[in-house]
N, C-alpha and C positions, 0 to 999 in steps of 0.2 A: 734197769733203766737204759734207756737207748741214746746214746752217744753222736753227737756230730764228726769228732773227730775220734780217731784212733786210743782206747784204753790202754798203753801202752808204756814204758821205759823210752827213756830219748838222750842223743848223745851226740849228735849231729848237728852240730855251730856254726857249720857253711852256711855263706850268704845265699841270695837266691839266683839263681841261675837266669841266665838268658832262656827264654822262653816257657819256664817252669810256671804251672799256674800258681796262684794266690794260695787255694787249698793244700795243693801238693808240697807248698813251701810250709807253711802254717802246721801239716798233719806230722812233718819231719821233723821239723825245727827244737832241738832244745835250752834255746836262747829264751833267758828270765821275760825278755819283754814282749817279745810275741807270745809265751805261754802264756800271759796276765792277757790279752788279747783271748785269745781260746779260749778260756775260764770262764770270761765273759760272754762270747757266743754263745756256750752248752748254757749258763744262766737264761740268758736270752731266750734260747730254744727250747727250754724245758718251760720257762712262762708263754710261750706261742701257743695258737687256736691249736687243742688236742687235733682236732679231725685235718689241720694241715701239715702237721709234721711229718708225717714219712716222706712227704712230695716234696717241703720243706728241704728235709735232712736229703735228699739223692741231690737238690739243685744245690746245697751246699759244696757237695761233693764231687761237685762236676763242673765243667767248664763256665756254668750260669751262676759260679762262687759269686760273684758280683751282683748280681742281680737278685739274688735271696739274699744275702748280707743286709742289701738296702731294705729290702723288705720290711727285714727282720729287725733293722734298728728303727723304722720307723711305726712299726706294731709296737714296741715295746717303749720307744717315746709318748707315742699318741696315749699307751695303760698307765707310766708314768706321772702324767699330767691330773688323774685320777678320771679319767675319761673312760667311759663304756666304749671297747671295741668288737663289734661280731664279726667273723669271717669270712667272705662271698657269702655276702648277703643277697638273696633272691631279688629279683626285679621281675617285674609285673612284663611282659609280654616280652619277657628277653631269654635266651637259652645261657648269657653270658652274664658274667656279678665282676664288680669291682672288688678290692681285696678287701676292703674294709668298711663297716659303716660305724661310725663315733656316735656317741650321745654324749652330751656335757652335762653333767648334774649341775642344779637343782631342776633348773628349768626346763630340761633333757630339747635342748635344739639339734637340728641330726644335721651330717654331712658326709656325703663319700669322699673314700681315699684311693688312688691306684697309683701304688709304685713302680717306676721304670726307671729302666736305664737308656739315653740315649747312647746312637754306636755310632761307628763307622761304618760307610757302606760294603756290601760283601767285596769288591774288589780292596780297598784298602783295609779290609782289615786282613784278606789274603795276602799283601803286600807287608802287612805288619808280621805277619805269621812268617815268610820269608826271611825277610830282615831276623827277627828272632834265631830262626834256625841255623844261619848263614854266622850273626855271631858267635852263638854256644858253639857250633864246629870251630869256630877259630880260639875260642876257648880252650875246647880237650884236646884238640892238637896240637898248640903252639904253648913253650914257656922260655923263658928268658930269667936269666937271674938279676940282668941289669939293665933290660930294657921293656917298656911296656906298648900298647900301638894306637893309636889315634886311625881312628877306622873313617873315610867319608864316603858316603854314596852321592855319588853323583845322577850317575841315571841307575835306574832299575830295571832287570829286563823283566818277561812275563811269566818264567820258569826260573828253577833253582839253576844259582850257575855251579859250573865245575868247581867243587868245593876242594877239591885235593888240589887242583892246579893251581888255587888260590892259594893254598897253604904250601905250597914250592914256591912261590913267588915271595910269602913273605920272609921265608927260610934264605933264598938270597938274597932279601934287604939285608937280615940280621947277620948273616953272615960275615967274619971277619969286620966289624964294628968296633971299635973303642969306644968303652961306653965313656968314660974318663973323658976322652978330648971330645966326642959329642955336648957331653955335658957344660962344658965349658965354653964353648961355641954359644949353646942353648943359653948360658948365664949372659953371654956378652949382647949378642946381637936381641933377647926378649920375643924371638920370632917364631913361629912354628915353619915360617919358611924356609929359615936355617936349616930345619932337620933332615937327616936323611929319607927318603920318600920313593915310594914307587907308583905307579897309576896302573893298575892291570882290568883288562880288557877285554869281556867276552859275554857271546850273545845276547847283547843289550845292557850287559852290565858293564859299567865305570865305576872301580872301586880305587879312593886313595887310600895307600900305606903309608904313613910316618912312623917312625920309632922315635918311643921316649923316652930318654934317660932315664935309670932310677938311683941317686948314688948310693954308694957301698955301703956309707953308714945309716941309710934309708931302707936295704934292701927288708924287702915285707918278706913275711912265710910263706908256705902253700896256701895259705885262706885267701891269696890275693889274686885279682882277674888280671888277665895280660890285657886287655882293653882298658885304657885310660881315658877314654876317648872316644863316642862315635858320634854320628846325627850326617844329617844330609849337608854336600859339599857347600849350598846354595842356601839360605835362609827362606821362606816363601812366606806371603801372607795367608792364615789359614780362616774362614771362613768357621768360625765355632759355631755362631748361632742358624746355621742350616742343620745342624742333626739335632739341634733342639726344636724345632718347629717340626722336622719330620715325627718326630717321635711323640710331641703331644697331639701333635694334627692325629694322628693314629686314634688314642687315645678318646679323645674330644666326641666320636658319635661312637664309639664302639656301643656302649649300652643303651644307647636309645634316652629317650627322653628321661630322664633320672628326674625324680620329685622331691630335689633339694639341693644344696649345696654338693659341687663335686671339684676336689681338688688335687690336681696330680699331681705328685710327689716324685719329680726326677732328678737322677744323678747323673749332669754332665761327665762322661767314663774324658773329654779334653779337657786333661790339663791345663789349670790357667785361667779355665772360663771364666768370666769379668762380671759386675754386675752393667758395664754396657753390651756384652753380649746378650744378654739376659733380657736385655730394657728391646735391644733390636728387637731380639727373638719375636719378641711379644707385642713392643708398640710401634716398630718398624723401624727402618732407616734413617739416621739422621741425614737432614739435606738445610742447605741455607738459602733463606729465602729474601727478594726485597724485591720495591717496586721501582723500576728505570725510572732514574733521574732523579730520584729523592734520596740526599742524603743521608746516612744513618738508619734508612730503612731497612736495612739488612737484620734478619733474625735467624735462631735456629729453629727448624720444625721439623718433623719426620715426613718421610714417604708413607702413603699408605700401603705397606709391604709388610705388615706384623700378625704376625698369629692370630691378634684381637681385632684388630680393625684393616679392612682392603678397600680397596677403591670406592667398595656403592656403603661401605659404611661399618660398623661391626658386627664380626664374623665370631665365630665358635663360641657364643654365648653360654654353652652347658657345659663350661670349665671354666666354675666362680675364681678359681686360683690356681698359681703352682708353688711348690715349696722345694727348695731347692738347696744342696749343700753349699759348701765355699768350697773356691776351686782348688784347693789341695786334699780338701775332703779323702779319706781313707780308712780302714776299719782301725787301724792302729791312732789316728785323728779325731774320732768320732765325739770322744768326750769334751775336745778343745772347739770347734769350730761354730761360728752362730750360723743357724738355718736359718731363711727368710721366703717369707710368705709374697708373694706378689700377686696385690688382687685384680681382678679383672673389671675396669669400671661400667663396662656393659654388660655384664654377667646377667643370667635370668632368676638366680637363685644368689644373693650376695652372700659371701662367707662371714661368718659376727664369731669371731674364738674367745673374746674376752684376754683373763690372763694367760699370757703362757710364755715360754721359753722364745718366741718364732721373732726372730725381726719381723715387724710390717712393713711393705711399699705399696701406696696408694698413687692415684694420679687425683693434684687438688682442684680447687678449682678455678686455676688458669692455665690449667691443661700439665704442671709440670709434674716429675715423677718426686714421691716425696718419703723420705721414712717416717712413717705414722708409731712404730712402736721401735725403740731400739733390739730386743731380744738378749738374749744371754746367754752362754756355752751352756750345753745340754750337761755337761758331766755332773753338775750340782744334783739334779735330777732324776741324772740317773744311779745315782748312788755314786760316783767312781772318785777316787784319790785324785788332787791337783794333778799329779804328774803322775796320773795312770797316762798311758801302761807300763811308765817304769815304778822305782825308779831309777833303775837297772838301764843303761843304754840301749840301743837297738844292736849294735855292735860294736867291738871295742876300737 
């Protein structure tokens, strides 16, 4: 029988590494709660479409861990449910198939499914790639028995900077330190400005140093990261619901005219995503509206900027829905979080699921965004323990 992950003996309890993917962590790891995690994929994977698993199992094992995962949890939700699902099922004048088509017994009503993930674009996720690399080096180079480092970027240049000269620069922060009267400093004043710091500087990069006390009767073992601490020096507002529009807009004609319900199934990869990111994505901009000189006139309404409806009216019609995880969503989360369905009220094919696990949101009618069905945690469903994946912690 053919295996997603590694057949193998395991003894390796380190956390995950800066830049280490999902797979390469998960194939090493022999922590009880991520193997109850694994266990479940190879279940998973051995109930998937025979004729997609090898293609299946290599995007497991490869940087696209993410994007087959969702897949694959939502193939085997969709069979769950006691639902017929086929695998790139053919379409009539198309060279291209969505992943899935569903029949619902009794009454066998059909709808298509494509799973995606929405990304970052290739420049930030180059910059993520960066960032990543830039802290594991400050990882295997640097240790400290009583101090840890608060990392901030400031700016970022467009190449990797001087990693070693980074790593002399922070070797003369820590140098000759008291972590003791640092620390007591740190207790009085509650400040991270108190700390000792350094700002280093080159080819576009601004990086701050602080060191952070760790005291004596705190000190951790080797399993612990010398970064305590990183993220960007400056807070920013981040725009989520623009990679969720690019990523269904994609989506939305790829197959041509589909003769039924078609609903994509994405997973925000940004953390956080909201269900008002969601409501943008899709029904556009909140903006406030009223008429001069009447009081109280003032209401909320959107821009026409959404996925579903622009300026001369509603657009993308042949994506009846999208279903979508909660935003902390992850394969170790997958049994705890409620999916929701968000329907599209100008759809050419409307979605009808009946019962099932999905929150519903409809829009009713006075135009507001409404939950039509609550939904419930998949884990019931899927078979899985309350407190799968442990109930073993993640780490001690």
């Amino acid at each position: 029988m053919t295996r997603v992950f590694d057949d193998c003996a395991r003894s390796d309890e380190t956390i995950l590494r800066h830049g280490e993917s999902r797979f390469d962590f998960l194939n090493r790891t022999s922590r009880e709660f991520f193997r109850h995690v694994c266990d479940e994929i190879e279940v998973w994977y051995q109930q998937s479409c025979p004729e997609k698993r090898p293609e299946l199992r290599m995007r497991l094992r490869s940087s696209q861990f993410n994007e087959a995962f969702w897949e694959l949890f939502i193939e085997t939700l969709l069979r769950k449910h006691g639902w017929d699902v086929s695998c790139h099922p053919s379409i009539p004048k198309s060279e291209k198939s969505p992943d899935f088509l569903v029949e619902i017994p009794p009454d066998r009503p059909t709808f298509y499914v494509e799973a995606t993930v929405s990304k970052h674009s290739g420049d930030e996720s180059a910059n993520e790639a960066r960032l990543g690399s830039l802290t594991q080096y400050i990882e295997d180079n640097v240790q400290h028995p009583r101090f840890m480092l608060d990392v901030s970027v400031a700016c970022q240049g467009p190449s990797d900077p001087p990693k070693a000269d980074l790593i002399r620069e922070i070797g003369g922060l820590l140098a000759g330190l008291d972590p003791d009267a640092v620390a007591s400093e740190f207790d009085t004043a509650k400040s991270l400005s108190c700390l000792p710091s350094r700002t280093w500087e080159r080819d576009g990069w601004r990086i701050t140093i602080r060191a952070l006390p760790v005291k004596a009767q705190e000190e951790p073992g080797s399993d612990r990261r010398i970064i305590g601490m990183s993220g960007p020096a400056e807070a920013s507002i981040v725009n989520l619901s623009g990679p969720l529009k690019k990523s269904i807009s994609r989506k939305a004609t790829r197959y041509g005219l589909l003769r039924g319900p078609f609903v994509v199934a994405i997973w925000p990869r940004e953390l956080g995503t909201t269900d008002q990111d969601i409501a943008t994505a899709l029904f556009g901009s909140e903006a406030v509206t009223s008429h001069r000189g009447v009081a109280g006139s003032a209401r909320m309404t959107r821009r026409r900027d959404g996925l579903w409806i622009g300026p001369s009216g509603p657009i993308n019609q042949r994506v009846s829905a999208i279903l979508t995880p909660p935003g902390d969503y992850a394969p170790w989360t997958a049994g705890k979080g409620i999916l929701t369905v968000w329907h599209n009220p100008w759809a050419g094919y409307p979605l009808a699921l009946g019962d099932s696990v999905f929150r519903e949101m409809r829009v009713d009618g006075d135009g507001a965004i409404v939950e039509s069905a609550p939904g419930k945690a998949p884990g019931g469903l899927l078979g899985l323990p309350s407190d799968w994946p442990g109930p073993e912690p993640p780490f001690d």
